[in-house]
C-alpha positions in Angstrom: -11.9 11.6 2.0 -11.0 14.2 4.7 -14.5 13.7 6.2 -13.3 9.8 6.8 -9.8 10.6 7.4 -10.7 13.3 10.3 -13.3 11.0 12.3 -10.5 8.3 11.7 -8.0 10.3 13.7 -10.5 11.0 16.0 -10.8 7.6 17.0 -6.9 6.7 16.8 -6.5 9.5 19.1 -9.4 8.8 21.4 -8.2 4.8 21.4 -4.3 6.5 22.6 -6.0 8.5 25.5 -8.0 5.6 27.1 -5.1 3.5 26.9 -3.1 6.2 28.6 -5.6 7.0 30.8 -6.2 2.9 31.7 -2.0 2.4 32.3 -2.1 5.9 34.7 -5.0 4.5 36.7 -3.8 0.9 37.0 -4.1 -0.2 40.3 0.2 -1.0 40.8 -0.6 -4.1 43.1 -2.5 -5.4 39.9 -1.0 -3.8 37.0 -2.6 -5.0 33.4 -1.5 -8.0 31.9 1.1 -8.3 29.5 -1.5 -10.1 27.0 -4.1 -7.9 27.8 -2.1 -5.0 27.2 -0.6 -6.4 23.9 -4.3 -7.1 22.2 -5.0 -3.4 22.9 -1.9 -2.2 20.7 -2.8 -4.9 18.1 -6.3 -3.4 18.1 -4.5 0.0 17.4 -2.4 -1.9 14.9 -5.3 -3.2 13.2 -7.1 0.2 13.2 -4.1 2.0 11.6 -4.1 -0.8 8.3 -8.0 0.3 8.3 -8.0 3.4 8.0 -4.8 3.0 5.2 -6.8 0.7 3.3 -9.7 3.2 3.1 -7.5 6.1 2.5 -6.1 4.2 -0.3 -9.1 2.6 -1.5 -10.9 6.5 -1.8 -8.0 7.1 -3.9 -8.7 4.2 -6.2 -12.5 5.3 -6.4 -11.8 8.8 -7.5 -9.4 7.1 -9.9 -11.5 4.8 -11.8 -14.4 7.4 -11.4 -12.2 10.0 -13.4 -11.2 7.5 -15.5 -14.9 6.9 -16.5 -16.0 10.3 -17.1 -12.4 10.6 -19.7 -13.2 8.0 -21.7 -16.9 10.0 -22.6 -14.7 12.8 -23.3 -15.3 13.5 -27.5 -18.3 11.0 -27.2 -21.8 12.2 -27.8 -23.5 11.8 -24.7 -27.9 11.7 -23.7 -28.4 13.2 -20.7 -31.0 14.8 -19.0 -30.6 18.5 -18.7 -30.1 20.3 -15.3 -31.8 23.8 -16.6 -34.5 22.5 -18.6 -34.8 18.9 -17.1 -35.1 17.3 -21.2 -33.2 14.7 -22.7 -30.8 16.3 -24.7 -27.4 15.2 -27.0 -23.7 17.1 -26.7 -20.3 16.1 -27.2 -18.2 16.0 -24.0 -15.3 18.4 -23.6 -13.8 18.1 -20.7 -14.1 15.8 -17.5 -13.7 16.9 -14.3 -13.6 16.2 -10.2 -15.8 18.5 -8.2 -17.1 17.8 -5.1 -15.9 14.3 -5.0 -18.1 14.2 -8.2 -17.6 13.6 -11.7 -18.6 16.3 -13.7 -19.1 16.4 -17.6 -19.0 19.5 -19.9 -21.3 18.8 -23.0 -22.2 21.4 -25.1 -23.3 24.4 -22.6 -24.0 22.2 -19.8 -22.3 20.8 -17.0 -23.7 17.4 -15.9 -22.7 15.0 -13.4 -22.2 11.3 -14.9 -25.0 10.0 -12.8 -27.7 12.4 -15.2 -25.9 10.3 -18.5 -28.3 8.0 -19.7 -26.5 7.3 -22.3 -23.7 7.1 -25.4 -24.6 7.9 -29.1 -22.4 6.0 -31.4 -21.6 7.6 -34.9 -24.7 6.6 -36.7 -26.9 8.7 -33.6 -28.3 5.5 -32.3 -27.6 5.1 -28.5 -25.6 2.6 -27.0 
């Protein structure tokens, strides 16, 4: 999210210092147009609500992603191992956010919920 958010103020900021720039360089005997001059703020306008909406919908994301990885937690869980690179079976302790990633703790290993291939019910069957 700060990767998007920086190169977002980036541009807001480079957008402010051309307009600047254009209104100190304006030839006075031709100044810019009213209109033309009122569609560059609603461009600015339009790229402040677009950068909110992605702020907000990264939030969102990370919020259904976490959301995912805590409804595993207690389930029994196939994934393929990150040491050994096997199919194995653990119950999942804990979920957790690193990296922008969701990371599961099953038995002694720490998986991402991309390497779950899938959920064992009760009866050790998979889902």
């Amino acid at each position: 999210m700060d990767g998007i958010t920086g190169s977002a103020d980036l541009g807001q900021q480079q957008f402010l210092d051309l307009l600047v720039t254009q209104l100190r360089n304006q030839d006075p005997l031709e100044p810019v147009e009213q209109t033309e001059f009122i569609s560059q703020l609603a461009e600015f306008s339009v790229l402040e609500g677009v950068q909110t909406l992605n702020a907000q919908f990264d939030d969102m994301l990370k919020l259904q992603q976490l959301s995912d990885g805590a409804d595993l937690v207690g389930k029994t869980v196939e994934f393929i191992s990150p040491t050994t690179g096997e199919l194995e079976r653990a119950q999942v302790e804990e979920a957790r956010v690193l990296d922008g990633r969701i990371m599961l703790t099953a038995g002694a290993n720490v998986v991402s919920l991309d390497q779950v291939t899938g959920v064992v019910d009760a009866g050790g069957t998979s889902i």
